[in-house]
Phi, psi and omega in degrees: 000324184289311169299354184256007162275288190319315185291336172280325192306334170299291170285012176276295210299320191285303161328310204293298209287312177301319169283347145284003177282303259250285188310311197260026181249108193288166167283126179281097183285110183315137176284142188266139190297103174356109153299138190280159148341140147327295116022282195285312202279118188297140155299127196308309168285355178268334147311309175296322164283312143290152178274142172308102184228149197266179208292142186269150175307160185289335161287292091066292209267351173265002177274308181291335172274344190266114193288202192254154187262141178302161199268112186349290201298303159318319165314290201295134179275166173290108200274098184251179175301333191245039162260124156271198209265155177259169217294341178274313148357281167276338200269326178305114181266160199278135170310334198259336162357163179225135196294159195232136180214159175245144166256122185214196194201122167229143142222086188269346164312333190265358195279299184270003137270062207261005172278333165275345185300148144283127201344293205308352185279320214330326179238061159251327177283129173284157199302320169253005178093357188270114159287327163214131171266149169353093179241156136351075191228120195256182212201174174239153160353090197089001152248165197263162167334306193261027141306273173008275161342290203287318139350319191268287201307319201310313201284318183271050140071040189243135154299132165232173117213157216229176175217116181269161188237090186307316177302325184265353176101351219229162175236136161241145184249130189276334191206150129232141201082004209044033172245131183244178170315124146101017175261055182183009179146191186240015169238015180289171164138158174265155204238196154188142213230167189213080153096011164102010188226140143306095175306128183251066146226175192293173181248031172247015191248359169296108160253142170338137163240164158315129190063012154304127135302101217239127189244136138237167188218150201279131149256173165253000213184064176044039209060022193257342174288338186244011187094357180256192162257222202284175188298171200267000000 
């Protein structure tokens, strides 16, 4: 019995002693968290309104400063039909080409003898003398002036006529254009030049080279009016 006094008698006394610990110990009020810097603190609406997104990479960010490079297939230009051709293209001529000489026929020489024509030619000579101004002409391999010749006058509608000479080898041409030998004097007649020289053979035994320049010309005077010797 004594003990079970003693023993409340304690714990009355140990209650006691807490609730005065309890009573005199003031309240610790939590410490409030540094406010951040001006600097630091985001703006409320700017909270609200952006959404939170992370910082972009340094790849990221040399892709958006660099600009975009144009697209290839735009550069190069378009290889179409009406790209031209290059210089090796045009300028080169095709091996299989066929060769060319020019040709013309004048007797601008009776122009300056008009005393000697006989009356009845008179309006067969053109105002300059020419009958073919400078032409063009291809040819085949191994052929001669007076292929040529014949050729020329045929496709342009020009009177030729000939003679063949056999002993020589030869063609002689008597007239073109209906102007013949001696209808301008007794030294008239047609002649023909190569390349600025007078040939002293016939023109069917001449052949052709690639580029020859080949004229004939009416002379009145045994060639000395036009620069030659005796007719062709």
């Amino acid at each position: 019995m004594k003990t079970a006094k003693r023993l409340c008698a304690a714990l009355l006394a140990l209650a006691l002693i807490f609730t005065l610990a309890a009573c005199g110990t003031p309240a610790v009020e939590p410490t409030p968290p540094p406010a951040p810097t001006q600097s630091e603190a985001p703006s409320p609406d700017a909270a609200r309104d952006v959404p939170a997104t992370s910082a972009p990479s340094e790849t990221e960010r040399q892709e958006a400063e660099t600009p975009a490079e144009p697209s290839k297939q735009a550069e190069a230009p378009s290889q179409t039909a009406d790209t031209p051709a290059s210089p090796d293209e045009t300028d080169t001529p095709s091996e299989n080409a066929a060769p060319t000489c020019t040709v013309s026929i004048s007797c601008a020489a009776i122009l300056e003898n008009p005393d000697w024509l006989n009356a009845e030619k008179a309006d067969l000579i053109p105002a300059d003398g020419v009958l073919l101004a400078p032409t063009a002409v291809e040819f085949t391999e191994g052929e001669s002036v007076f292929d040529v010749l014949k050729r020329v006058c045929r496709e342009n509608k020009i009177h030729m006529e000939f003679s063949e000479t056999p002993v020589y080898q030869s063609a002689y041409i008597e007239g073109i254009g209906n102007l013949y030998e001696f209808d301008c004097g007794e030294g008239s007649g047609w002649m023909y030049r190569v390349n600025g020289e007078f040939p002293n053979y016939g023109c069917s035994r001449y052949t052709l080279a690639d580029g020859d320049t080949v004229e004939w010309v009416y002379t009145c005077d045994f060639g000395a009016d036009v620069g030659g010797g005796l007719g062709a």
